[in-house]
N, C-alpha and C positions, 0 to 999 in steps of 0.2 A: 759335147761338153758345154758349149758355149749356150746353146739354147736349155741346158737344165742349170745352169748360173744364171741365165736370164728369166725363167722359172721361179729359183729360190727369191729372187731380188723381187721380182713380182708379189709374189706371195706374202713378202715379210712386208715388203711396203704395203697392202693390202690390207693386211693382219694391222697394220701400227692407226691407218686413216680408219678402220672402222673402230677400233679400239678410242679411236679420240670421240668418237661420239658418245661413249658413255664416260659419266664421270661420278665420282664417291666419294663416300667419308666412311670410318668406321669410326667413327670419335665423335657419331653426334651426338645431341643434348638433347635428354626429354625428360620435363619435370610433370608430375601431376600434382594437385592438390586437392581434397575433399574436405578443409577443414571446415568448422562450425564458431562461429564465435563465443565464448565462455567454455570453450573445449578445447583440449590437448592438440597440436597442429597434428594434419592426416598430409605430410607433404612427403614425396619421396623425388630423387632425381637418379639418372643414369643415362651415365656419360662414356656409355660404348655401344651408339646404337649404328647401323648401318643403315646407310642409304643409298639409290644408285640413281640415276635420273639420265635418260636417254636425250640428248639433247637436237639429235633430230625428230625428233615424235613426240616428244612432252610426258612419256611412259615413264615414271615413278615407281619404286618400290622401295619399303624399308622394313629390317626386321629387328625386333627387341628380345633380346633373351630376359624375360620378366626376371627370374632370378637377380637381374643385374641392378633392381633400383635398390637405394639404399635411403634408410632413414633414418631421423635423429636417434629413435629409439628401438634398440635391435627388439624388442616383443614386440612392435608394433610391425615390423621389418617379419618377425618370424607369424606372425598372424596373416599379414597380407599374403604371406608364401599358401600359407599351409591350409588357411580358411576361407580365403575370398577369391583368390587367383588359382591355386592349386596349380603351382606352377612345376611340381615335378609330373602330374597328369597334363597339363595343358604347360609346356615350355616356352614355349614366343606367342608374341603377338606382329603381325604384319598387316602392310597395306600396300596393297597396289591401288595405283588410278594413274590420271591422265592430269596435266596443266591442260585448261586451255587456253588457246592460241598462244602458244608458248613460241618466242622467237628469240635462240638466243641473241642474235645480233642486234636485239631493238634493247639487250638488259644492259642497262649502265650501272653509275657507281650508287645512284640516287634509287629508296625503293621503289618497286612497282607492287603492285597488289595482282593477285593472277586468284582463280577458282580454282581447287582441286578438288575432283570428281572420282573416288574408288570405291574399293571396299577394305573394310577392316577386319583382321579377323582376330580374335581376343575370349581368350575362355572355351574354345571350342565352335565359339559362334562367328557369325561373318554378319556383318552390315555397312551397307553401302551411306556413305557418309559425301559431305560435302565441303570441304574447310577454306578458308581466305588464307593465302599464304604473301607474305611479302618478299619478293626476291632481289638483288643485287646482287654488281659485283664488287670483288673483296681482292682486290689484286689478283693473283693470277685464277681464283676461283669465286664458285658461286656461292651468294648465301641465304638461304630458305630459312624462313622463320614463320611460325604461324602461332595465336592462339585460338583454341575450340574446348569446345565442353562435350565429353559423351558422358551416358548414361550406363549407370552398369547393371542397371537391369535391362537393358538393349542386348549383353552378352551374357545373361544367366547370372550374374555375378551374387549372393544372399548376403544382405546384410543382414546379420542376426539382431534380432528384436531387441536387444539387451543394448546392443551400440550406435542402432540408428539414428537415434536423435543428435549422437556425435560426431557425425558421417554424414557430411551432404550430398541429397539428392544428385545433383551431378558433378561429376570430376572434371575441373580445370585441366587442361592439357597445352604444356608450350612447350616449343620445337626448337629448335636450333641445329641447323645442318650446313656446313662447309664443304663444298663439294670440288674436288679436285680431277 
């Protein structure tokens, strides 16, 4: 009896010290913009994205249910679903990669700038991208912020001919992740 209590105790502390190595948000923040000046803004944002970040290996992953951005103008909102994303054909977009030399013990309250090396996968397609992210700490968690631009003809994505000129070539992307 004594050694399968000394078993359980084992295991749950085990289960708890590996468990603290990763740490998450589902409430993070990812805005993009493709606006055009003398055009209608193309900005949408969505603020339930997940993210996990392994904090002994520097392993990242986040996933976005596309359905989840919202924008000022719901036809512009029901177009990006239905015509450019096809987001009940193609549902999330994710990215795994790697920080490098990610240490959390060297991250203070001031940012630091770190590389992030994955792949993204969006519309069905996957491409290995490369983003500057700023990290800190935020009291008892971490906070990742990056801006980058992809292309969405990098993921298939068709501008129709008709909208192009009001839709820039590439999409501003900023990030915002609190990780607990």
């Amino acid at each position: 009896m004594k050694n399968i209590l000394l078993s359980v105790f084992i295991v749950l502390n085990l289960t708890n010290v590996l468990a603290q190595d990763k740490i998450l948000t589902k409430t993070g923040q990812v805005t993009f913009e493709a606006s055009v000046p003398a055009f209608e803004e193309v900005k949408a944002n969505h603020k339930a994205v997940t993210c996990i970040l392994n904090t002994k290996t520097g392993e990242i992953a986040s996933l976005i249910l596309v359905k989840g951005f919202q924008f000022k103008l719901a036809l512009m909102e029901e177009h990006f679903n239905e015509n450019y994303i096809e987001s009940d054909k193609f549902p999330k977009a994710t990215f795994k990669g790697k920080i490098d030399n990610f240490d959390l013990d060297k991250i203070t309250t001031q940012n630091q700038e770190f590389t992030i090396k994955g792949k993204m996968e969006l519309h069905g397609k996957s491409k290995d991208i490369t983003v500057i992210a700023k990290i800190k700490k935020v009291k008892e968690a971490l906070q990742i912020t990056s801006n980058f631009a992809l292309n969405p003809e990098d993921f298939d994505i068709q501008i129709p001919t008709i909208v192009k000129a009001k839709v820039a070539k590439k999409v501003d992307v900023r990030l915002d992740f609190t990780l607990q």
